[in-house]
C-alpha positions, 0 to 999 in steps of 0.5 A, spaced: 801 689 456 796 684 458 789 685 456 784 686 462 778 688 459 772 684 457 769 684 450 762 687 453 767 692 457 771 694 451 765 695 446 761 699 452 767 703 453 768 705 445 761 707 445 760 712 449 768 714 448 763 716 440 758 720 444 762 724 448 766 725 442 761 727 438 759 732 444 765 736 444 765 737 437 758 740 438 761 745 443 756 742 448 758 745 455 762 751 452 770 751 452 770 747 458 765 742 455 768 741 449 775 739 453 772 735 458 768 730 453 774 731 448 780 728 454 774 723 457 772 720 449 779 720 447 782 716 453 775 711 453 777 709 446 783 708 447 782 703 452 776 702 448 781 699 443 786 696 446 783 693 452 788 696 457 785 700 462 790 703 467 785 704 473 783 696 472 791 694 473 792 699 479 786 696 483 788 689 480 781 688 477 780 684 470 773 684 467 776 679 461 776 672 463 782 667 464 786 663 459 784 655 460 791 654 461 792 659 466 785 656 470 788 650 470 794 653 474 791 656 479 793 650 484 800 650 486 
């Protein structure tokens, strides 16, 4: 899968993914918190950590900036 996250998308992401995380294992917002800041963290960090974001591939937006080569052929 091709990355399209940039670096300060990807740093953002795995930041608050810890907060959240930490939030669930402090049983804020009773069980439902607990399990909503759990899946919302996990799924951040790992985003986070991979660069792939599925939401960004399905409405086709990239954050991460273009490889030279692929600048160059743009043109036909």
């Amino acid at each position: 899968m091709t990355v399209n996250e940039s670096r300060s998308d990807r740093i953002i992401r795995v930041i608050v993914g810890i907060i959240l995380g930490i939030l669930a294992l402090e049983h804020t917002g009773g069980t439902a918190g607990i399990w909503i800041f759990g899946i919302l963290a996990l799924i951040l960090l790992v985003t986070g950590l991979t660069g792939v974001c599925g939401i960004y591939r399905l409405f086709g937006i990239r954050t991460c900036p273009l490889p030279p080569e692929s600048k160059s052929q743009k043109r036909p």
